[in-house]
C-alpha positions as CSV (number, residue, x, y, z in Angstrom):
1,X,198.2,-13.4,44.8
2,X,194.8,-13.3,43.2
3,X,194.0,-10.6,40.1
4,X,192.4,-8.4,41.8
5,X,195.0,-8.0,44.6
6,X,197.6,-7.5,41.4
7,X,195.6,-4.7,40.2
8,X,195.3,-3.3,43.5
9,X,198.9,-3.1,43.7
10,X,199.6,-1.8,40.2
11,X,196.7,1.0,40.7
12,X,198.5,2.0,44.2
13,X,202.4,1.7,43.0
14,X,202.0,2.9,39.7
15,X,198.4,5.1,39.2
16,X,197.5,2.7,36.0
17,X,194.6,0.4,35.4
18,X,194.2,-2.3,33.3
19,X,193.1,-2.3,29.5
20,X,191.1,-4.7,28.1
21,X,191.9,-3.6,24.2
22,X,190.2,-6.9,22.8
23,X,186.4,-7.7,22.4
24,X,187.4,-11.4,21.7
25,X,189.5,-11.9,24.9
26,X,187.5,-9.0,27.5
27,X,189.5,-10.8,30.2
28,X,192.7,-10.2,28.8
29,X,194.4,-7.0,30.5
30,X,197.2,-5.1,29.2
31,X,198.7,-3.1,31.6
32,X,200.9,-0.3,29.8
33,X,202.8,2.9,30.9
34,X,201.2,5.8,30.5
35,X,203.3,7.6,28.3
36,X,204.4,5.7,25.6
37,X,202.1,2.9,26.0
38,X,204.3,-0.2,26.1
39,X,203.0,-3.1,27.7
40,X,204.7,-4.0,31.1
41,X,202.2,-7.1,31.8
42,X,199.5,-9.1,30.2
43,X,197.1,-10.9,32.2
44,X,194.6,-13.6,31.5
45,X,192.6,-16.4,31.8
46,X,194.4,-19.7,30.1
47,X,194.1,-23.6,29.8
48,X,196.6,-25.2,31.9
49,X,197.2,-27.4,29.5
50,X,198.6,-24.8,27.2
51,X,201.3,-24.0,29.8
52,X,201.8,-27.6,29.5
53,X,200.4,-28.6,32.8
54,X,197.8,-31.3,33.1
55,X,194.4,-30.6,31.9
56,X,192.7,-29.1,34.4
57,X,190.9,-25.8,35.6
58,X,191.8,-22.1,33.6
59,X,194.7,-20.5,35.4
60,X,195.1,-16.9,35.7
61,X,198.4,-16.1,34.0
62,X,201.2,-12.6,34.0
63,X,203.3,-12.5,31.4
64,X,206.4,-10.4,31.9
65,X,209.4,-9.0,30.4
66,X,212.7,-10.5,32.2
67,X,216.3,-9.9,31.5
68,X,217.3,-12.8,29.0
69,X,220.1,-13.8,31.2
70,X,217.5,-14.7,33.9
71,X,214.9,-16.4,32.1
72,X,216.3,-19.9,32.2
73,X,216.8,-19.7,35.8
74,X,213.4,-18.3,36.6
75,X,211.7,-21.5,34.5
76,X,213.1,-23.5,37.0
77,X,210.8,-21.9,39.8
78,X,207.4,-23.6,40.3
79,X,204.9,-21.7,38.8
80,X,207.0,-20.2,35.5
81,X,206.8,-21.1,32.1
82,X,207.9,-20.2,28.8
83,X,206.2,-17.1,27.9
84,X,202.5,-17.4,26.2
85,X,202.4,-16.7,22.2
86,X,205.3,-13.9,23.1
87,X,209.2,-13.7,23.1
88,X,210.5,-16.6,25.1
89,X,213.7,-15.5,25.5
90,X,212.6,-12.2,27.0
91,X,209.2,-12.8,28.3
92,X,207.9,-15.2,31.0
93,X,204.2,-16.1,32.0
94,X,203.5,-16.6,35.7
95,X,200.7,-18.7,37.0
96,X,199.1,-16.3,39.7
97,X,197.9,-18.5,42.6
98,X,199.9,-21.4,43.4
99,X,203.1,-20.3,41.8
100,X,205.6,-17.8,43.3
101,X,205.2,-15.8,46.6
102,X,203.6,-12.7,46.5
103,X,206.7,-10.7,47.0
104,X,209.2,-12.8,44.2
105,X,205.9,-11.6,41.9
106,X,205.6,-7.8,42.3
107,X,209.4,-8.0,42.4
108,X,209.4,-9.1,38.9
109,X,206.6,-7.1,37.7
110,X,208.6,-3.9,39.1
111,X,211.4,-5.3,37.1
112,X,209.2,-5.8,33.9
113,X,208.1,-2.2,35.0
114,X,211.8,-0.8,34.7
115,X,212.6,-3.1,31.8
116,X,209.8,-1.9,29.1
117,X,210.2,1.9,30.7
């Protein structure tokens, strides 16, 4: 799953589009409920190396709430790291292309969804 199809799906399951509430980081998008404005997702451009990969190309990264009890289990999975410069113990950050299937994705972003509601 690229970005775009992610925003695609967000725009078509839950009527929100991204915001982009920093001029230092304009690719960083927070995606928020539309009510009380809590953030359900961040998504954004990072160093591989700073998810502890080998240095090479920027990934696009999700970072999503999880259920504690799940987290540990989760950073097992190809593709799931420790959350970026957030809550480790109940946030995760999810490489977008070369991680998780599509489906295991939007089935934690709905869960991140319900979690931050």
């Amino acid at each position: 799953m690229n970005r775009q199809q992610l925003f695609e799906h967000i725009s078509q399951t839950y009527q929100i589009e991204p915001d982009y509430p920093w001029k230092k980081h304009s690719e960083y998008a927070v995606l928020r409920h539309p009510r009380h404005r809590k953030w359900f997702a961040l998504v954004f451009p990072l160093e591989s190396h700073k998810l502890g990969l080998d240095a090479g190309p920027v990934v696009q990264v999700m970072n999503i709430k999880t259920h504690p009890e799940l987290t540990g289990s989760l950073r097992q999975q190809h593709g799931v790291y420790p959350a970026y410069h957030m809550n480790k113990e109940h946030w995760i950050s999810l490489t977008l292309e070369n991680g998780l299937p599509d489906s295991e994705i939007i089935a934690l972003l709905d869960d991140s969804f319900s979690l931050t509601f």
